[in-house]
C-alpha positions, 0 to 999 in steps of 0.5 A, a space after each residue: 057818030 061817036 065812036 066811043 061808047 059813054 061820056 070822055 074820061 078825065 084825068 088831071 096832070 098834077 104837079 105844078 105848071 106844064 108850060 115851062 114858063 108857067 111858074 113864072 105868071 103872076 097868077 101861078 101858084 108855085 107852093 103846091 110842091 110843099 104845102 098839102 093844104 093846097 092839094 087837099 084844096 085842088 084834090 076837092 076840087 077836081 072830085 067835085 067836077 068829077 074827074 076821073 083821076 089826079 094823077 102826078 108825074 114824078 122823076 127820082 130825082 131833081 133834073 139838071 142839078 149838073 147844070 147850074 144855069 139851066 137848074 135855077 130856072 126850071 120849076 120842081 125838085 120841091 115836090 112831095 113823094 107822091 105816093 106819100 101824098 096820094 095816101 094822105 089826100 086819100 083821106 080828103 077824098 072819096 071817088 077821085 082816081 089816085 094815080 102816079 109814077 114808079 119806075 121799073 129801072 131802080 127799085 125791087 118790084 116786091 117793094 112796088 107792089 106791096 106799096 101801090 096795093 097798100 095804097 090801093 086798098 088805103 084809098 078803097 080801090 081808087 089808085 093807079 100806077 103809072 109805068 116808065 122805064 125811065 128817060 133820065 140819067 139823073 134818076 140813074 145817078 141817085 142809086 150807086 148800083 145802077 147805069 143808065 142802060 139803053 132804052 130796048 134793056 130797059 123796055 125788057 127789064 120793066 116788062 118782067 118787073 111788071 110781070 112780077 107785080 102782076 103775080 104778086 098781086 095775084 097771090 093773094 086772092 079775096 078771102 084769104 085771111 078769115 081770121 077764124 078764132 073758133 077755127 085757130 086759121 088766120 090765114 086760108 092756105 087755098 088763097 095764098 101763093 108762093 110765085 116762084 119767079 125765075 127770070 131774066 133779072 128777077 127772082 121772087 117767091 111770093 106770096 105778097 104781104 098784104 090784102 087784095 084789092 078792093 077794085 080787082 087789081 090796081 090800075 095800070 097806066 102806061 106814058 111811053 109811046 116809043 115802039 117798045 112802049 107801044 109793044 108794052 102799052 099794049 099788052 099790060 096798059 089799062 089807060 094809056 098817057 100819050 103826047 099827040 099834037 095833031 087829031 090825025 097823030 092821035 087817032 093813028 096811036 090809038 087805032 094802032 094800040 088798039 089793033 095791038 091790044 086785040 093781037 094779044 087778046 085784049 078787049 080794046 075798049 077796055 085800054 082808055 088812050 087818054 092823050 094830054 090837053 094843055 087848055 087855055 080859055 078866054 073870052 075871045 079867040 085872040 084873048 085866049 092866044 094872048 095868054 099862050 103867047 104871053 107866057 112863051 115870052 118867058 121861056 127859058 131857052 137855055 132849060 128848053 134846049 136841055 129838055 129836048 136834047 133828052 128826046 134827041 140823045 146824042 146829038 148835040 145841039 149845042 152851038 146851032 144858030 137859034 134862028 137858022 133852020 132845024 138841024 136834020 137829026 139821024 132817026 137813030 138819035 131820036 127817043 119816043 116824043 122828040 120824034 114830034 118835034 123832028 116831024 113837025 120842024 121839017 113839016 112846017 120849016 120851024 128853026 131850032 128857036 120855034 121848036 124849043 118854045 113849042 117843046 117848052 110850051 106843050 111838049 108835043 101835046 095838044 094845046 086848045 086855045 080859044 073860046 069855050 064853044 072853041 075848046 068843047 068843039 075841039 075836045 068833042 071832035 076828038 072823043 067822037 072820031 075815035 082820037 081818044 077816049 078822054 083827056 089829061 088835062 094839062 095845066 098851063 099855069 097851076 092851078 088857075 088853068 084847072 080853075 077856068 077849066 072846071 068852071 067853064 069847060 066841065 060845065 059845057 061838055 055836061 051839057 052837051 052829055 059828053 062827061 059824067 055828072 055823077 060818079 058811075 061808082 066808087 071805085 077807079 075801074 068803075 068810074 073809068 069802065 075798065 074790069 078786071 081782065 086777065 092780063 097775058 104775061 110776058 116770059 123771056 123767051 116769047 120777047 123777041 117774037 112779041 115784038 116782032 108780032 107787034 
């Protein structure tokens, strides 16, 4: 028996190759970062199977460009701004879901809210934003007034800042700018609202600058699955991104956010978790892992090892036989998915080389590979257990693992009734089933005994 209600959502994880190692296959296209014609071309093509959303992940800066080795190796760093590009392929589309990254640790939430809302209402009602705190000293190294502070500092500071765009998205209701020539009033005074913000690391009046969102309020979305950002997923998170490799990982997160969400008062069918697939597709079950195990072939361990040591912090891999077992890592050392990696090495007795392709090839997510009945089966098992509530779709190689996927996958989850064949509406909350709720804020002083609570 399902235990969803309505067809799985999908969103399209975009931004190049997923697989490390996926900018180097021979069918890659690696100008995506670039060339606009190409995202006009994959944005038309994910509105056309119906796709929830494209949403792209995005860092302030380019990674690793302190470590020339590991720096030339690893794809991105040509990437547009992209809300820059979310509002130009507005243009080019008119159902698909527009979604993408800003963090909370290094700009003015007032610039935040005055730049998703314009995006929103540019797009009529399509976009959502994407909450981190940020994981990389690299982003911390571009502003010259900010340090890269531990991560419980910066889970507090990111709830305020999205406190703070929460109001000032409420400061300016429906109807406030009649524009009445006979009457001499721009603006009706009822509709619009100073703020007053006075907390921990913000001071806001308000009102925003702008006009209300066509779709209630823009989406939010949440990617961390740390216990603090468990605790703000929970409490302010609309559709949930989260790395889980295994059905019993992810029906355990979702039970637990949803148990979270009801705590606060929140309807939890209205939270849609929507872990990440990496799907790869093939004739037969052994073509399909031949394409998996083609492309490990050409990780780069040295990037591999740099990546991971972000999820491990402080301690140091460097200098650890690749073939030798796992090394035994103190919990304290271990942030938000690095946890998958430590559990599944002792698990299954993985070395440090095992573990580094693995974090490289799907960093914890889900990986489907096999037959088209073999990735439906799969992807239905989840949605009707109660695992999630749609999927992420990861490309592998960019963007032919979107191609097989539409024409193949789309066309077998229709089939079976399990996706949408036409658009409920025109709009992102529409077409996810997600209203417009009154979302509880956070104040400085009930922090502590919410996360206690949670």
């Amino acid at each position: 028996m399902k235990s969803n209600n309505g067809h799985m959502k999908l969103g399209a994880f975009c931004g190049g190759s997923y697989h490390q190692a996926g900018w180097r296959h021979p069918d890659a296209d690696n100008a995506f970062g670039h060339d606009f014609s190409r995202w006009v071309e994959l944005a038309r093509k994910l509105e056309a199977a119906k796709f929830d959303m494209m949403f792209i992940a995005d860092t302030a800066s380019p990674s690793d460009a302190q470590n020339p080795e590991v720096f030339r190796s690893i794809s991105g760093g040509d990437n547009f701004e992209p809300m820059t590009l979310l509002a130009a392929l507005s243009a080019h589309t008119t159902h698909l879901g527009l979604a993408a990254t800003i963090a909370t640790s290094y700009r003015p939430p007032y610039d935040a809210a005055r730049e998703i809302l314009s995006l929103d209402r540019i797009s009529g009602g399509r976009v959502g934003w994407n909450i981190v705190t940020g994981i990389s000293p690299d982003d911390a190294a571009q502003y010259a007034d900010q340090t890269f502070v531990p991560q419980e500092q910066r889970y507090d500071r990111g709830e305020e800042f999205v406190d703070v765009v929460l109001k000032l998205w409420g400061s300016v209701e429906p109807g406030a700018y009649p524009r009445d020539k006979e009457g001499g009033a721009y603006k009706d005074l009822d509709r619009i609202h100073l703020i007053n913000h006075v907390g921990r690391y913000y001071r806001v009046r308000g009102p925003l600058k702008g006009v209300a969102s066509e779709q209630g309020r823009p989406l939010l979305i949440q990617a961390g699955q740390s216990e603090e950002g468990r605790a703000m997923a929970s409490r302010v998170a609309e559709a949930i991104f989260t790395a889980q490799s295994t059905f019993e990982q992810a029906k355990a997160f979702r039970d637990d956010i949803r148990r979270r969400a009801a705590a606060w008062g929140r309807n939890p069918d209205h939270v849609k978790v929507m872990p990440g697939a990496l799907v790869v597709v093939g004739e037969t079950r052994e073509e399909a892992r031949d394409k998996w195990a083609e492309l490990d072939t050409r990780i780069d361990l040295r990037a591999a090892q740099a990546r991971l040591q972000l999820a491990l912090k402080a301690h140091d891999l460097s200098g650890h036989d690749l073939d030798a077992p796992f090394p035994d890592v103190p919990p304290e050392s271990i942030v938000s998915r690095g946890r998958h990696h430590v559990e599944a090495a002792k698990r299954e007795g993985l070395t440090l080389r095992e573990v580094l392709i693995r974090s490289s090839a799907s960093n914890a997510h889900f990986a489907v590979i096999g037959t088209v009945r073999d990735v439906s089966d799969e992807l239905q098992y989840w949605f009707e257990e109660g695992a999630c509530d749609g999927f992420n779709i990861m490309p592998a190689v960019n963007p032919v693992s979107f191609e097989e996927f539409i024409a193949y996958v789309i066309p077998e989850l229709q089939r079976r009734r399990l996706f949408r064949t036409e658009y409920e509406g025109s709009t992102l909350r529409e077409n996810l089933q997600v209203p417009v709720d009154p979302l509880p804020l956070m104040d400085a002083c009930r922090w502590e005994e919410a996360m206690l609570a949670n």
